[in-house]
C-alpha positions as CSV (number, residue, x, y, z in Angstrom):
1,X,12.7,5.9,2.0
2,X,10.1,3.2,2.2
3,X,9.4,0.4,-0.2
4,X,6.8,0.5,-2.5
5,X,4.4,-1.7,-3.7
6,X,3.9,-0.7,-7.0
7,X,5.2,2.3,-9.3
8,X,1.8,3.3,-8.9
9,X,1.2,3.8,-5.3
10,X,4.9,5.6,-5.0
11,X,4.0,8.1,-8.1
12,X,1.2,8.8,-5.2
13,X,3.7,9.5,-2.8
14,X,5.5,11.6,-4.7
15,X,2.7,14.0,-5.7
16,X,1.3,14.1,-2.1
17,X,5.5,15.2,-0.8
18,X,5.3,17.6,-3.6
19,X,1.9,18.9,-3.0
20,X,0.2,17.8,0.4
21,X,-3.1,18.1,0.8
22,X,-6.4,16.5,1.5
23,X,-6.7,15.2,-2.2
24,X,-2.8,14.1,-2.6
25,X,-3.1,12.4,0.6
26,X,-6.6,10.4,-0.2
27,X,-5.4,9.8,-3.7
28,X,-2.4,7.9,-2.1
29,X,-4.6,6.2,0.9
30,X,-7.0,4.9,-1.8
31,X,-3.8,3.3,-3.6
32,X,-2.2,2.2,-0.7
33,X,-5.8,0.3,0.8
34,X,-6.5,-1.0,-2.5
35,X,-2.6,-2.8,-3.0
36,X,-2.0,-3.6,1.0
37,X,-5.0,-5.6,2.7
38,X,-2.7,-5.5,5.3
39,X,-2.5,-2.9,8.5
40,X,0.5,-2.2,10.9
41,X,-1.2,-4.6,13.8
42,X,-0.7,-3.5,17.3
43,X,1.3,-6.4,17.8
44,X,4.0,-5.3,15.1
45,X,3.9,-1.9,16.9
46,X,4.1,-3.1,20.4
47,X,7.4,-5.2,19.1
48,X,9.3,-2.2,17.4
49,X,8.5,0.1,20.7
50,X,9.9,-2.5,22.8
51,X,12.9,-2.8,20.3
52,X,13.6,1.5,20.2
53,X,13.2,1.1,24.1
54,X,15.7,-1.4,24.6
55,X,18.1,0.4,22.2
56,X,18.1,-2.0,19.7
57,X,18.3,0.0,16.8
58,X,19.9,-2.1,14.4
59,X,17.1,-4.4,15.2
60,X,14.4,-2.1,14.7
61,X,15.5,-0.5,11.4
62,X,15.2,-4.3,10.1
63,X,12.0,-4.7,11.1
64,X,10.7,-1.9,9.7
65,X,11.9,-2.6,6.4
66,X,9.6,-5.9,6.9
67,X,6.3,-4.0,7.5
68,X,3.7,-4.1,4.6
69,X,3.6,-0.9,2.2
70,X,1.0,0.7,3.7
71,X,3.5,2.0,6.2
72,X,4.1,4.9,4.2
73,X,1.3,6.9,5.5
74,X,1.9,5.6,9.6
75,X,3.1,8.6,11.4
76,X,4.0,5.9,14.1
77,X,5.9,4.0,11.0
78,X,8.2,7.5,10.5
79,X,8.5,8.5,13.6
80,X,10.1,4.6,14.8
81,X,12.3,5.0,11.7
82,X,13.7,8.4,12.6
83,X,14.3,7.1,16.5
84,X,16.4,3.8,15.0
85,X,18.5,6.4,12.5
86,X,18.9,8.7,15.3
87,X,20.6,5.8,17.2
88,X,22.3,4.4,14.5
89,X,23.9,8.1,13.6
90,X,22.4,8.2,10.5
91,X,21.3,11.9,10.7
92,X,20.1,12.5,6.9
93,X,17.4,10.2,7.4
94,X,16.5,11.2,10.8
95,X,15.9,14.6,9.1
96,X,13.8,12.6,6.5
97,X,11.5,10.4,8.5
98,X,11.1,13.2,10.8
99,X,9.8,15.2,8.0
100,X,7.5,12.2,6.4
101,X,6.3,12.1,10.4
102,X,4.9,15.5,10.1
103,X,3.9,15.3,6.7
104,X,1.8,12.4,7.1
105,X,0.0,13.7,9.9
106,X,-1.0,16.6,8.2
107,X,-2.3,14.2,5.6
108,X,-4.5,12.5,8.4
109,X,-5.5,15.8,9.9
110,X,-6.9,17.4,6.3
111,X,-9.0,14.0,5.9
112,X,-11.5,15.5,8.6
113,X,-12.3,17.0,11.7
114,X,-12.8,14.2,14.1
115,X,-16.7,15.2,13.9
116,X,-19.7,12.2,13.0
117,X,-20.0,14.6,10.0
118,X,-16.2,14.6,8.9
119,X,-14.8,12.3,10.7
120,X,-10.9,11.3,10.3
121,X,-9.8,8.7,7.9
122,X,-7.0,6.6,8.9
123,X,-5.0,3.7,7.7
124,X,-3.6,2.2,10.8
125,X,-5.7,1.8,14.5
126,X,-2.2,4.0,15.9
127,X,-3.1,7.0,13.5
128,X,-6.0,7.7,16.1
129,X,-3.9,7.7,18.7
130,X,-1.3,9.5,16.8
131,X,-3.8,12.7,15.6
132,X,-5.1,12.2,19.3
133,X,-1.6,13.4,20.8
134,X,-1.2,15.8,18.2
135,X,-4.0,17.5,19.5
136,X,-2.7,17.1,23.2
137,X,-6.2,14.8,23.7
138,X,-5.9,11.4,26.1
139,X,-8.3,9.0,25.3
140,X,-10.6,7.3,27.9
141,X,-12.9,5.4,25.9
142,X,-13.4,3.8,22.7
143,X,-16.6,2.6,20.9
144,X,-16.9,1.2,16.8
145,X,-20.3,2.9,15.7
146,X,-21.8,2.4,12.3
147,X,-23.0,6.3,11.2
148,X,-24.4,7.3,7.7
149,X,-23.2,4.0,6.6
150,X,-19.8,4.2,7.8
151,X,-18.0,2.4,10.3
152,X,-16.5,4.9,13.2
153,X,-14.2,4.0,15.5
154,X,-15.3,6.3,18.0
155,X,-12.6,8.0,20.9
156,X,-14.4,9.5,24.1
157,X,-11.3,11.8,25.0
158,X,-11.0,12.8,29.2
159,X,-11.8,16.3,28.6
160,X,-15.3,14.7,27.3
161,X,-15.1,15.6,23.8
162,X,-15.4,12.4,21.4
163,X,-13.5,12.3,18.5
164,X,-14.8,10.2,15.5
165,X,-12.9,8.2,13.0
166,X,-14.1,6.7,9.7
167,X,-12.5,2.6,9.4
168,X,-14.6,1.6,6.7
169,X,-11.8,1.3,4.3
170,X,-9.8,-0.4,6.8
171,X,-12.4,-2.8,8.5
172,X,-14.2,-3.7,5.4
173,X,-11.8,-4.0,2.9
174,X,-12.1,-4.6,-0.5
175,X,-11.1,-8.0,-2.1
176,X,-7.8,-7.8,-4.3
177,X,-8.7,-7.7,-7.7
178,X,-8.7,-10.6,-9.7
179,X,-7.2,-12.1,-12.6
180,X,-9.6,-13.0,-15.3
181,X,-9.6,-17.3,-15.9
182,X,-7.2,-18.4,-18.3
183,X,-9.0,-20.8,-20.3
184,X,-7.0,-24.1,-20.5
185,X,-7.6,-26.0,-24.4
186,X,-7.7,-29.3,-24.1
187,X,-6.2,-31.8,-27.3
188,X,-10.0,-32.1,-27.9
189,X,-11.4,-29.0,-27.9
190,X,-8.0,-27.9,-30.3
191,X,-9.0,-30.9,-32.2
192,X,-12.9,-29.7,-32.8
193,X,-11.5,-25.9,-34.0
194,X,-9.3,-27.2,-36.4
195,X,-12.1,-29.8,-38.0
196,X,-14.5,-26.6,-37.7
């Protein structure tokens, strides 16, 4: 199972395994966006494929234990995890991460239906490409549209159809929150409260 970065955002988790759903899986993606500015980057993704190519499982086990929290709700994140236990002959948590796999992709696919009205919200650029192969789609194109006040990234697929996905949360993410000033008393200002 994945580290957590807070007690919060793996209470989440839990409730979305026990009970997935569209509002179990946002409640969890709103945690996980708000604790972990940080995405899987291609380049981390492009690394571990190269390590599960080159059999290097050990490897790429490690370095998924590296990634930032938010790797909890990558389908691609499961999926690579599953493939290193699988060579490592660690076959309960192949059964696991294959089943987080398909559980968090049906999270992704209740978010929406890939329309400009309802369009998918993802985490991580390879959930697009993830709920695109689910749905036996290749992609062709891609465009970043703002809609309705959203940012889309958009997918022109080569049967023609486009399928929309809402970044917002991802592109424009919101600043960690912030600590409130401590206020540092100087000898002086002690020295005026006590004469007060």
């Amino acid at each position: 199972m994945p580290a957590f970065a807070s007690l919060r955002m793996q209470s989440r988790f839990a409730a979305f395994v026990r009970q997935p759903c569209q509002k179990t899986f946002l409640a969890v993606r709103e945690c996980v966006l708000r604790r972990c500015p940080l995405p899987l980057t291609t380049t981390d993704l492009s690394t571990l494929q190269r390590l599960l190519e080159e059999g290097r499982y050990q490897e790429l086990q490690e370095r998924l234990s590296t990634l930032p929290p938010s790797k909890v709700l990558s389908p691609r994140f499961h999926y690579l995890a599953a493939e290193a236990a699988a060579g490592l002959g660690q076959h309960d948590d192949v059964e696991l991460e294959r089943w987080l796999f398909v559980l968090t992709l049906r999270g992704l696919l209740a978010t929406g239906d890939g329309t400009p009205a309802q369009p998918y919200l993802v985490c991580h650029a390879s959930d697009e490409y993830d709920i695109l192969s689910a749905q036996g789609l290749v992609p062709a194109g891609q465009s970043l549209r703002e809609h309705q006040g959203r940012v889309c990234d958009v997918i022109r697929c080569t049967d023609g159809r486009e399928v929309w996905f809402d970044v917002t949360a991802v592109v424009q993410r919101p600043a960690p929150p912030r600590k409130a000033p401590t206020r540092r008393l100087t000898a002086r200002a002690t020295g005026a409260r006590r004469s007060s």
